[in-house]
N, C-alpha and C positions, 0 to 999 in steps of 0.2 A: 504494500500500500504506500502511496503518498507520503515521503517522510512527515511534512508537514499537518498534513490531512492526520495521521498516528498522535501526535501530539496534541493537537489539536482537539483530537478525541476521547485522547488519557490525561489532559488537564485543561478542561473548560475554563478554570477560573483565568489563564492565561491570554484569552480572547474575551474576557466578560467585557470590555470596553469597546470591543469592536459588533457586540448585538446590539439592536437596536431596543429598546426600553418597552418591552410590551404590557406593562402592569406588574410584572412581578418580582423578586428579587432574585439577584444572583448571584447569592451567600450559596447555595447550593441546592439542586438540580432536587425536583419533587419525588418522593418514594411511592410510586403506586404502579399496581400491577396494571392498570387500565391507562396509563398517562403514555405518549405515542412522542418519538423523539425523531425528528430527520434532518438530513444534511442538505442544506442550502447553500444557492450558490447566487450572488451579486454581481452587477457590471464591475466593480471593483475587482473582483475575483481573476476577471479577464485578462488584469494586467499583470504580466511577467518582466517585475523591474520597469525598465521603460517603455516598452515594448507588448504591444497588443498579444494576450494570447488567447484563439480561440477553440485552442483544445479539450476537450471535454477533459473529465477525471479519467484517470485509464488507471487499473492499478494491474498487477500480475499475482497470481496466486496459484494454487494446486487442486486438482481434481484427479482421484486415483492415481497418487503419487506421481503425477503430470505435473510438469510446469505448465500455469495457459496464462500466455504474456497477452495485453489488449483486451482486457475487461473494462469494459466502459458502463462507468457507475450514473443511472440518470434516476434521481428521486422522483421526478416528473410522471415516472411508469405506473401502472401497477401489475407487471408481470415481470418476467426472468425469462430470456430469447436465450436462447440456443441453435446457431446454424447448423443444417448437419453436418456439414464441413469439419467443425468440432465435436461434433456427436460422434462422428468416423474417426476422426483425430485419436479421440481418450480411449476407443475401442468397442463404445456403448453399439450393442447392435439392436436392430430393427424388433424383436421380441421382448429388448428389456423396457418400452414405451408403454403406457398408457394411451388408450386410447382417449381422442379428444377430439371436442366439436369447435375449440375455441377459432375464432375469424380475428385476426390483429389489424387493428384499424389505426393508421398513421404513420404504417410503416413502409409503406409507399404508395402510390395516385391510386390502385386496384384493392388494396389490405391484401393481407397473407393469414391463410389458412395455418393453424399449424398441425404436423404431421400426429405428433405424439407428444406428450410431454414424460419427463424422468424428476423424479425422487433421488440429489445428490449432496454427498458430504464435497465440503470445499474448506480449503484453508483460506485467508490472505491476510497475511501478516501475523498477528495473534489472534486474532479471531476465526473461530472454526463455528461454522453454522452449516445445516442443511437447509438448501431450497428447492424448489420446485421449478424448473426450465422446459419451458415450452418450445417444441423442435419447429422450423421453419426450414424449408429447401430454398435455399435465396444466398446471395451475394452478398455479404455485409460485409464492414470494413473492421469492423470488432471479433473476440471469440466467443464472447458473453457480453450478453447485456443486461445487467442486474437493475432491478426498477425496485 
C-alpha cells in the first residue's frame, strides 16, 4: 500500500488538521460496530509536489501467494472487479465462480455483465481481508479494482 496512505491510516490524529470540521471531535475516532469509515480523496490530493497528479491510488498486494501489482482503490464503487485476465493470472478457474446475474453499469458506454464472481483472501500491506470480486471479460488497465 501507499507509504503514505499506511500512515495515514495507523495515525489519524497526524492529519486531524487537514479534515475538514464536520461536527464532531477529533480527540479520537467513535467505537461502534455500526459506524462506517472510508477513504476520501480531494482536488488537493491531485497534486504530486508541484506537479498535477492524476493517478488514481494503485497499491500492490497478494492473492494466493501472488504478487498483483495495479490494484486501483476507488471508494466511489460498491463492488470489487476482477478481469479474467487476472482471474487466469492467480490460476482461479472457471468452476471455482459463482454464478451471477450482476450487469456493471459505468464501466463502459454498453455496462459489462459479469461472468462469475469468487470469494478471496488478499493481503496489502498489513491488512488481510477477504472480499468478494466480480469477474468481467474486458480490457482494463488495472488487476483489481476494489470499491
Amino acid at each position: 500500500m501507499h507509504q503514505h496512505a499506511v500512515v495515514a491510516l495507523k495515525h489519524p490524529k497526524l492529519y486531524a488538521d487537514k479534515v475538514k470540521d464536520m461536527g464532531g471531535s477529533t480527540e479520537s475516532p467513535p467505537q461502534c460496530a455500526s459506524c462506517n469509515t472510508a477513504v476520501t480523496f480531494t482536488y488537493d490530493d491531485l497534486l504530486l509536489g508541484s506537479k498535477p497528479n492524476n493517478h488514481p491510488l494503485l497499491v500492490t498486494g497478494y492473492i494466493r501467494e501472488q504478487k498483483v501489482k495495479c490494484i486501483f482503490v476507488d471508494g466511489g464503487l460498491i463492488i470489487n472487479i476482477m478481469p479474467k485476465s487476472t482471474m487466469n493470472k492467480l490460476g482461479i478457474t472457471m468452476k471455482e465462480l459463482s454464478k451471477s446475474q450482476t450487469m456493471i453499469q459505468g464501466f463502459n458506454l454498453k455496462g459489462q455483465r459479469a461472468i462469475g464472481m469468487i470469494h478471496i483472501e488478499m493481503i496489502i500491506g498489513d491488512l488481510s481481508t477477504s472480499s468478494i470480486f466480480h469477474v468481467i471479460d474486458a480490457k482494463t488497465s488495472y488487476r483489481l479494482l476494489l470499491g
